[in-house]
N, C-alpha and C positions, 0 to 999 in steps of 0.2 A: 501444347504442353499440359500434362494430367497435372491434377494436382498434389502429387505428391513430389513431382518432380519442381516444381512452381515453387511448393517449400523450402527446399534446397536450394533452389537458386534466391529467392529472399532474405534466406540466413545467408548466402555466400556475400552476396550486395550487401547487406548491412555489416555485416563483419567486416568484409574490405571497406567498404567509401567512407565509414563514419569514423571518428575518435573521440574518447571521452570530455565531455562540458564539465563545469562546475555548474551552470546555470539550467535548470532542468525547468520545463514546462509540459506536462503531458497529457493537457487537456484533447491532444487528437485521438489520444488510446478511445476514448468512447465513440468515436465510428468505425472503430471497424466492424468492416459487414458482418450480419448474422449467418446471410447467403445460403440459408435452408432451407425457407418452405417454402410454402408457396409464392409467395412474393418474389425468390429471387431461385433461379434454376443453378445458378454457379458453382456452386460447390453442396455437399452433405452437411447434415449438423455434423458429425462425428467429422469430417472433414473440418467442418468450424471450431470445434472444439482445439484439433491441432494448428490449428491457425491460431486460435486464442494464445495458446501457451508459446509459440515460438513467437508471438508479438509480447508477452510477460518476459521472455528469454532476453529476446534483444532490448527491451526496453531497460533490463538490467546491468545490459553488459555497456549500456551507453550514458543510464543514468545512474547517480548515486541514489538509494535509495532507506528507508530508515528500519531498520529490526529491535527498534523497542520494544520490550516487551510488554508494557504499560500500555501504548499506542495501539500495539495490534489487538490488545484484547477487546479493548475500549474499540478498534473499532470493529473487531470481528462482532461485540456485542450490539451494537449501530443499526448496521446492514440486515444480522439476521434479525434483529425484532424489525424490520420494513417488509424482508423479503414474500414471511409468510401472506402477504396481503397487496404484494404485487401482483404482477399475471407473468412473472420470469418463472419460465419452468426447470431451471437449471439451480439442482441442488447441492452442487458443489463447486462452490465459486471460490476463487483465488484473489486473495487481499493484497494493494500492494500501497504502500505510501511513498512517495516521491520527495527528495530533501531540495524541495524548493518554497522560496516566501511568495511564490507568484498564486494567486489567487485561482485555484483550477480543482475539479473532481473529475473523474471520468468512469464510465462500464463499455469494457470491450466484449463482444459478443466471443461465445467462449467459456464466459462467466470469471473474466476480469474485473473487476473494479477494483477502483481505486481513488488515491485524491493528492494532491500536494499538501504537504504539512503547514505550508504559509495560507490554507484554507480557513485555518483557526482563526487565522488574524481579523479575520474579514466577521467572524459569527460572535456574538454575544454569547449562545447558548448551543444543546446539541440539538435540538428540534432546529433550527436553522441548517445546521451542518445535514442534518436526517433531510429535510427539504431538498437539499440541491440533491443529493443521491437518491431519492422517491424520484426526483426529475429523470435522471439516467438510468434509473429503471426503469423508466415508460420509456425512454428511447431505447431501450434494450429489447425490454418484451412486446415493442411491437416495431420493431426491427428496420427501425429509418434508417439509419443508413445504410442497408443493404437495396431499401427501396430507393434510395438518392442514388446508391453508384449504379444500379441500372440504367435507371432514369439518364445519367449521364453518361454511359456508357454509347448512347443512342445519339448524343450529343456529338460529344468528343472523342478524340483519341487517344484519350490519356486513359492507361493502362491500371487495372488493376493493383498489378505488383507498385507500378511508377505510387502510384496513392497511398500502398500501406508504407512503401520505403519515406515517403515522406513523413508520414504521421510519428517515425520512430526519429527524423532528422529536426520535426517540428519538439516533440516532447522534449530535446536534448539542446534547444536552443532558443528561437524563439520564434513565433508564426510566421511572418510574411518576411524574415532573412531566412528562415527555413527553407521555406517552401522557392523563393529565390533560387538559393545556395545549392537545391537536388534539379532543376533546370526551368532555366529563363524563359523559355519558350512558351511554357505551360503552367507557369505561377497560376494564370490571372483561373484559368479551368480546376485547378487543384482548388484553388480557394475557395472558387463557388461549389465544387463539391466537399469540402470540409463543413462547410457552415451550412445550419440545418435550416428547413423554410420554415416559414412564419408556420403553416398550417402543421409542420410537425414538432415545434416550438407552443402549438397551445396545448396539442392532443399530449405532449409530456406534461404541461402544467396542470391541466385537466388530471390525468390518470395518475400525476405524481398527487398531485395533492389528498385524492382519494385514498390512495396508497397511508400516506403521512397522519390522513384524520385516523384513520381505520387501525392501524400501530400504534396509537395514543398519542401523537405529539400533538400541539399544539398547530392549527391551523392558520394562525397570523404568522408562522415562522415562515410559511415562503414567501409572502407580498415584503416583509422584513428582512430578509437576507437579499431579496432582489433590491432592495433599496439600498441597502447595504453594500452589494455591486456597482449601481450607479453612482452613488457617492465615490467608492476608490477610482471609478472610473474618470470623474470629473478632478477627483484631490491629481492623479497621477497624470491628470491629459492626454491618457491614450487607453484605449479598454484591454480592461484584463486578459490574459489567456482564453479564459473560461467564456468571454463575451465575444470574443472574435470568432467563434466559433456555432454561440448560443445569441445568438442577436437578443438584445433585453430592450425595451424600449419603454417610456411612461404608462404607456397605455396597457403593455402586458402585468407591471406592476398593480395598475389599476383594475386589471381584470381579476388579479389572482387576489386582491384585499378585498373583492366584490364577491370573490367566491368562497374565500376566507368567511363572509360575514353569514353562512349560509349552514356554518355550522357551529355546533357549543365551542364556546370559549375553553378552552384549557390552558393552566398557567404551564411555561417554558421549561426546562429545565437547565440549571446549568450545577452538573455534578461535582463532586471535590474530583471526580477522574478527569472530567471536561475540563475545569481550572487549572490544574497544576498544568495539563499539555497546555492550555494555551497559555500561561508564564511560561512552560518549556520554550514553547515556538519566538515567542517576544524577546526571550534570552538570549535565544538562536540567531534571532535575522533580525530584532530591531535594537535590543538592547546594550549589547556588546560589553566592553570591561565595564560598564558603568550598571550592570545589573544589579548586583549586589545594595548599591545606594538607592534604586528608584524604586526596588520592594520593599527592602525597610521605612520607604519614604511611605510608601501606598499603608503601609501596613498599620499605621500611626491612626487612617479614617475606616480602616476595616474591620467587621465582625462575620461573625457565623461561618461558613464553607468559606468565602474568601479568604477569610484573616487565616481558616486553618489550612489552606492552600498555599497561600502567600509564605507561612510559615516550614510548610515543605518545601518550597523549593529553594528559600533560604537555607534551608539546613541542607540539601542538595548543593547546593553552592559551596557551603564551608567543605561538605566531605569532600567534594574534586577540589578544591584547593588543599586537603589533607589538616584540616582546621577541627579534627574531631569532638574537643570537648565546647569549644563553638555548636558544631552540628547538632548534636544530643542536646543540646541547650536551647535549644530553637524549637527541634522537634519536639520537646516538652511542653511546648505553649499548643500544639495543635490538638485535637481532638485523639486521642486516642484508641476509639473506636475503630477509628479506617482502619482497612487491613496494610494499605498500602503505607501508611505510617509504622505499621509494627515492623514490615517489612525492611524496611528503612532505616528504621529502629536497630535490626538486628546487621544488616552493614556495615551503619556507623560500628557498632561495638565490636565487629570481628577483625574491619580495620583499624580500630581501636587497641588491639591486641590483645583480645577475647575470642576468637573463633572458633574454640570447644564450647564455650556459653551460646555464641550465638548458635552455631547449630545446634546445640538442643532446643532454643528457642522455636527457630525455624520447625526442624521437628513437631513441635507439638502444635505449631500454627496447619502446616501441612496435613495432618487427624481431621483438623477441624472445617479446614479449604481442601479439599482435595481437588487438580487437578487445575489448580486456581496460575494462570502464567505465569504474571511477575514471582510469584512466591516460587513457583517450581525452578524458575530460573535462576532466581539471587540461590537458592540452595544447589544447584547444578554449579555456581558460580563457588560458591562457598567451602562447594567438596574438592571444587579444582585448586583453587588456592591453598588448600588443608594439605595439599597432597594426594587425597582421595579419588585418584583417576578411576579405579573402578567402577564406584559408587556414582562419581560424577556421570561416566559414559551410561550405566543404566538408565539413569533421568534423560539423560538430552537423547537417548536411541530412543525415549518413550517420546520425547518433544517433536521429535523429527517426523516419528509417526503421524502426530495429531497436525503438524503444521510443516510438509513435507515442502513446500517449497517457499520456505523460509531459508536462505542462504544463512544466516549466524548460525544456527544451530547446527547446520551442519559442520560448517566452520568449526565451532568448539566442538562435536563432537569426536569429527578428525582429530584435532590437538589433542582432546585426551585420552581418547584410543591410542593412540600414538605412544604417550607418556607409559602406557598401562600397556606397553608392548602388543597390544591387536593389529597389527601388520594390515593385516586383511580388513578390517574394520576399517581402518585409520585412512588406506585408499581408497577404497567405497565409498566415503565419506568427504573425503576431498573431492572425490567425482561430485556427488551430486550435488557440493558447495559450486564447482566450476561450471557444471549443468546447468543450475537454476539460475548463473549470472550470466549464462551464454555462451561459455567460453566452453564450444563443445569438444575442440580437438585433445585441450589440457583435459576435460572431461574422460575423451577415451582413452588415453595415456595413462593415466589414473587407474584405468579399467583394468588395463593390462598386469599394471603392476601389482592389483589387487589378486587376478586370475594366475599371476607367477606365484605369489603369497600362497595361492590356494593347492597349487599343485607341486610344491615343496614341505606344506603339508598333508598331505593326502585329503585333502578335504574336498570327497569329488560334488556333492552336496553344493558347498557354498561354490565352486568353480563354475555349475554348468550354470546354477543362478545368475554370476558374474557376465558368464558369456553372454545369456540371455539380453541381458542390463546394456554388455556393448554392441550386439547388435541393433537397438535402437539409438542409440548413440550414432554409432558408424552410417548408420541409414542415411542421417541431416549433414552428416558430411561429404556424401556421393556428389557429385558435380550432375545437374540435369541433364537427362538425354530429350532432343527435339525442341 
């Protein structure tokens, strides 16, 4: 079977055999094979590439996943201040965060990466959080596991396809009932090829931590976030996703604080973006109705970035409760420099029953941010509630540009195409919402209805575009020949 037909039939397998979790774990996305060069004869990069993206596809269409726009920026800004100073040569990598509390990050070759949101929980700081993704990017840029599924391939009979269909049944559930649950027979071989060897476990902590000194983080942040794993692992008495896969042991703790000691000390950082997500996450999966009370409780011993974080996500809290002059009352105690504050600022007030004020606000923030996420969003968000479908659809057609396979964005910019009578927009838009989460056949349906739009109104321009658009669509729906 070539591999283009091999694709097809792994999107058909995961489409049919899986159904959507609540409970997501997707630390196996960081082996899939690179399977390019030298090392492994399998498949092309440009073949890996589209392997990369149809395992982002399905991991969407199986997991819930998060489109904050707060989080993605923070962590689109993460990753690129690592990458220059990695040895991945892949410059256009795809961010994906996972809505789960389970402790995991992963890079699918491809140029995936990604992490679960309950990652937070685990890190004090983002030099911690930068640490374990310097780690997946030595296993990326030097492409273990495309060298482990050979290696194995020589071993066992377990199949290619059989390994990546696992990895999207493990992310969507949980390791070893995963890896069970896709067949009995071959757990015990799936798992030794999931989990990476000791010798390609130091050469990541070796090159990740190079990576991490040389980006400016702090160097004690990976013997400390490893510690920080062994501990959940002992609180929870069983290893996290991220360790069942990445064996962590005292000794490699002890190697990486030995190696830590070999370079200048620099202090951690933990930003007011870093803080609020991780009060976000806490909110999320540990704190529940009782959030409200244990921030204000925290908030009582806290100063500087905390206290003005602790005090955002309070006032976050009042406005989804719809407690507005609560919120604005809260958010006056925080530092009013952040931008993300003004932002915030300007929410409360349009829910408020201001939102000719606040977008002018917004307005003049945007002059000064250009180009800046959350701002361009809450104002996308801002023009849709005004009414302002127009206005709105120009911003988010500009969003979708920059972060095209972001599923929200597409989403809203269907709905207010839609509103704003863009027929043709509005289905193109839903397409590549149902695209990006996998769901290719509502995908090319979408397409159609866009291409009938096109050709009732004489727009042969935008039609042959369309068609183009569902020919690759239609391609991942073909059933494999051989």
């Amino acid at each position: 079977m070539n591999i283009r037909n091999w694709l097809s039939a792994l999107g058909v397998t995961l489409c049919a055999t899986y159904s959507p979790v609540q409970h997501v774990s997707a630390q196996d996305a960081q082996q899939l094979p690179s399977l390019g060069d030298a090392t492994s004869g399998l498949i092309s990069l440009q073949e890996e590439k589209a392997l990369g993206q149809s395992w982002l596809r399905n991991l969407r269409s199986q997991a819930p996943t998060l489109d904050d726009p707060v989080l993605l920026e923070w962590f689109h800004d993460l990753i690129y201040q690592l990458v220059p100073d990695s040895d991945i040569q892949i410059s256009d990598l795809h961010l994906v965060t996972v809505d789960s509390p389970q402790l995991n990050a992963f890079a699918v070759p491809g140029g995936i990466v990604g992490i679960n949101y309950g990652l937070l929980l685990y890190a004090d700081n983002e030099d911690q959080i930068a640490s374990v993704l310097a780690h997946e990017l030595a296993h990326l840029s030097q492409r273990h596991f495309a060298r482990q599924v050979e290696a194995a391939r020589k071993r066992d009979p377990v199949t290619l396809a059989t390994l990546l269909a696992s990895l999207i049944l493990i992310a969507t559930s949980n390791g070893e009932a995963g890896i069970a649950g896709i067949m009995t027979s071959q757990a015990a071989a799936v798992q030794d090829q999931l989990a990476y060897t000791r010798e390609f476990e130091r050469e990541a902590d070796r090159l990740g931590m190079s990576t991490l000194v040389s980006s400016g983080f702090s160097p004690e942040a990976m013997p400390a976030m490893f510690q920080n794993m062994l501990d959940a692992a002992r609180y929870r008495g069983e290893a996290p996703e991220f360790l069942q896969t990445h064996p962590l042991t005292a000794t490699r703790v002890a190697d990486a604080a030995g190696r830590a000691g070999a370079f200048r000390s620099v202090s951690p950082s933990a930003s007011f973006r870093f803080r609020i997500l991780k009060l976000s996450a806490e909110t999320r999966y540990q704190l529940g109705d009782g959030a409200m009370t244990e921030l204000k409780e925290r908030l009582k011993d806290a100063s500087g970035t905390e206290a003005d974080a602790l005090n955002y996500m309070i006032a976050v809290l009042h406005h989804d409760q719809r407690q507005y002059a609560e919120a604005a009352e809260q958010l006056a105690l925080a530092d009013q420099s952040h931008l993300l504050v003004k932002v915030l600022d300007q929410r409360i007030t349009a829910s408020a029953g201001e939102p000719a004020r606040a977008r002018a606000a917004l307005e003049s923030l945007r002059k000064l941010h250009p180009n800046n996420l959350p701002l361009e969003s809450a104002y996308a968000d801002l023009l849709a509630e005004s009414g302002n479908y127009s206005e709105a659809t120009r911003v988010l057609r500009k969003l979708t540009e920059t972060y095209p396979d972001v599923p929200a964005f597409w989403e809203a910019l269907s709905q207010n195409a839609s509103k704003q009578g863009e027929l043709i927009l509005a289905s193109r838009a839903l397409a590549e919402y149902y695209f990006t989460t996998g769901r290719n056949l509502e995908a090319a349906q979408q397409l159609r209805n866009a291409i009938r739009q096109a050709e009732k109104a004489n727009d042969l321009q935008r039609e042959l575009a369309l068609k183009e658009r569902l020919k690759a669509v239609d391609a991942l729906l073909r059933p494999p020949r051989g």
